[in-house]
C-alpha positions as CSV (number, residue, x, y, z in Angstrom):
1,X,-6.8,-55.8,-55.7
2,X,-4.3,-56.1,-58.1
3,X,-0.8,-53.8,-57.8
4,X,1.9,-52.6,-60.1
5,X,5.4,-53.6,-58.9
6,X,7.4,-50.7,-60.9
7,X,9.8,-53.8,-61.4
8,X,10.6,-54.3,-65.0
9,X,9.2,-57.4,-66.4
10,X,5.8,-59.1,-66.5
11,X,4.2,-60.3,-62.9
12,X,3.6,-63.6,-61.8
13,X,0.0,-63.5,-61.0
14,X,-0.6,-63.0,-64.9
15,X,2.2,-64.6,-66.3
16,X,1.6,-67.8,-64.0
17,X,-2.2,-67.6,-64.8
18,X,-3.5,-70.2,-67.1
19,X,-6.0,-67.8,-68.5
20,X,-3.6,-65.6,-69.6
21,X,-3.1,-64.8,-73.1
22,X,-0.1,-62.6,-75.1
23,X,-1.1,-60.0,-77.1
24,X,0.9,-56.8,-78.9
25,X,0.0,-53.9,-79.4
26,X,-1.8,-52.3,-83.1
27,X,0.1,-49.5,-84.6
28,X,-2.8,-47.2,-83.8
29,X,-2.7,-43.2,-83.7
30,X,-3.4,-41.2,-80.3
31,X,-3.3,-37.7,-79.5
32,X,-0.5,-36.8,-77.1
33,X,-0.1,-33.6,-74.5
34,X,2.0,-33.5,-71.9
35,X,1.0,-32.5,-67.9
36,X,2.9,-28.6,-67.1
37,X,1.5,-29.4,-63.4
38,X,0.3,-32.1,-61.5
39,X,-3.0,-32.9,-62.4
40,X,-5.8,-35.6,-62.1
41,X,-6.6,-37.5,-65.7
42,X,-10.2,-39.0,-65.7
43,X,-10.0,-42.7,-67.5
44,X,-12.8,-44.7,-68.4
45,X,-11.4,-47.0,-65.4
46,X,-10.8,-43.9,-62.5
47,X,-9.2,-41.2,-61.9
48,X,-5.1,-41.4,-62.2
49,X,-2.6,-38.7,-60.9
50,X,-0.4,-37.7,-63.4
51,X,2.8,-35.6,-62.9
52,X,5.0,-32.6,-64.8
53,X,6.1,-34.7,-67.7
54,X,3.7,-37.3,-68.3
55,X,2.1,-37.9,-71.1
56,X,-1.9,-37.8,-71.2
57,X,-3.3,-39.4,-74.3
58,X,-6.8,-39.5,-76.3
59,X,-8.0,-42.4,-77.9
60,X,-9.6,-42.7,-81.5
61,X,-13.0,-43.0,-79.1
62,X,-12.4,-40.0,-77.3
63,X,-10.8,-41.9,-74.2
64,X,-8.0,-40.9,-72.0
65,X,-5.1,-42.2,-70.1
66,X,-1.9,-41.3,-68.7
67,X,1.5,-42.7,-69.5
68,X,4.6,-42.0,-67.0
69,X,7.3,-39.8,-68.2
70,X,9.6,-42.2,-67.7
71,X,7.1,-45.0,-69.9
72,X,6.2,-43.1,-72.7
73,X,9.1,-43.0,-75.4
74,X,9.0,-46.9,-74.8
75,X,5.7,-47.2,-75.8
76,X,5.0,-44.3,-78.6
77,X,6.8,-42.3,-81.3
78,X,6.0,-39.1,-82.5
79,X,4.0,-38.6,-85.9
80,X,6.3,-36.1,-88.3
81,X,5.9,-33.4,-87.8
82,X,5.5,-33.4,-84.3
83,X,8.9,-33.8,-82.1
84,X,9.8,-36.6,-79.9
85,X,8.4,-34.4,-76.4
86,X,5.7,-32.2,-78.2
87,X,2.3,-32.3,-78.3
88,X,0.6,-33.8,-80.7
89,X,0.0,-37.4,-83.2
90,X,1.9,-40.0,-81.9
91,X,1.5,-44.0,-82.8
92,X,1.7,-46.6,-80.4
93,X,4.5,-49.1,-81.0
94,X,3.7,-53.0,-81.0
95,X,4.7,-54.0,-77.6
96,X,3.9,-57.7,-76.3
97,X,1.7,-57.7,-73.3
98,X,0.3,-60.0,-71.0
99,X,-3.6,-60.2,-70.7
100,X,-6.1,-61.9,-68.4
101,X,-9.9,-61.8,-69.2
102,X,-11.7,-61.0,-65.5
103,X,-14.6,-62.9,-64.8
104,X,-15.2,-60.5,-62.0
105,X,-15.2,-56.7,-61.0
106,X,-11.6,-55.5,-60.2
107,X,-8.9,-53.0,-58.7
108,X,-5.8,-52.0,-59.7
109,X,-3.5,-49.8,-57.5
110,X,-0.9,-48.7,-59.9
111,X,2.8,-48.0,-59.3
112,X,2.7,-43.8,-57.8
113,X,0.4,-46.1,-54.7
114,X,-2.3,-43.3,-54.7
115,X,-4.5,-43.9,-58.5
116,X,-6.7,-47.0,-58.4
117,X,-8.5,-48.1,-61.4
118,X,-11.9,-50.2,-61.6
119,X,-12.3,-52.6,-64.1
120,X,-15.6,-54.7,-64.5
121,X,-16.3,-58.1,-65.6
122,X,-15.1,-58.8,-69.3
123,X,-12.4,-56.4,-69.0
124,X,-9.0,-57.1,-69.6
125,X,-6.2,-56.9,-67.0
126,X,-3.4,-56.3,-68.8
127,X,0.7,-56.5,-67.3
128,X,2.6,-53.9,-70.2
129,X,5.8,-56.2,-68.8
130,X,7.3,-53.0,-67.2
131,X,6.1,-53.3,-63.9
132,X,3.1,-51.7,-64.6
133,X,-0.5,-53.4,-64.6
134,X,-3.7,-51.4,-66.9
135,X,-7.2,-52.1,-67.5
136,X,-8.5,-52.2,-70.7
137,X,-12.4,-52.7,-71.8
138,X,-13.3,-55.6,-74.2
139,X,-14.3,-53.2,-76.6
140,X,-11.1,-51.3,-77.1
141,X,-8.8,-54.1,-76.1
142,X,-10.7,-55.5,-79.2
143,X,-9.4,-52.7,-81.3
144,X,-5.9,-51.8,-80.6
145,X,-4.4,-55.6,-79.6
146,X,-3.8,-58.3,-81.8
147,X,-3.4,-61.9,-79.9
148,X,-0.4,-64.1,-80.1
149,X,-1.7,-67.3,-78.7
């Protein structure tokens, strides 16, 4: 079981990995609305609680994921016309990451203590260098991150 910190910068069971690759983030389009209420959000990876505020975004394959309130204008920026806090087109900025390929099936438990996400072999475990760990599949980690190494 792997576990977000919520301590800003990346942790050391990627970072001291030797696996572990850098990546950044593609410029990539997303659909954007934003939770009224608390509410479940089903990922490909689990199910993740989401509160008032946070963002809950749709892929270019039809997959979703939630981004903390608090996460979100550090990680996207609204598409004109839309407004910085309104639904709709946002584009994801280029953020360096952290990655590890898992040669296993895997858990996350991320920062709120409660969502866990399930990652299978192949899939990437990614540390966003915020204090927050992610899983992302082979296939769309493929399509959205460019590597550094």
């Amino acid at each position: 079981m792997y576990r977000s910190s919520g301590q800003f910068g990346f942790s050391k069971t990627v970072s001291d990995n030797p696996r572990r690759i850098a990546a950044r983030k593609l410029e990539r389009e997303v659909q954007v609305r934003f939770a009224a209420t608390p509410c479940t959000v089903q990922t490909p990876e689990g199910l993740v609680q989401a509160k008032p505020g946070d963002a809950i975004l749709t892929g270019a394959a039809g997959e979703t994921w939630r981004v903390s309130q608090a996460r979100f204008a550090h990680k996207y920026r609204p598409i004109p016309p839309t407004l910085k806090g309104e639904a709709g087109r946002y584009l994801s900025l280029p953020n360096r990451i952290l990655a590890l390929r898992m040669q296993e099936p895997f858990e996350v438990l991320l920062v709120d203590g409660v969502s866990r996400l399930s990652g299978q072999t192949g899939d990437w475990l990614v540390d966003y260098g915020d204090g927050s760990l992610g899983i992302v599949s082979a296939a769309i980690f493929a399509t959205t991150y460019e590597t550094l190494d």
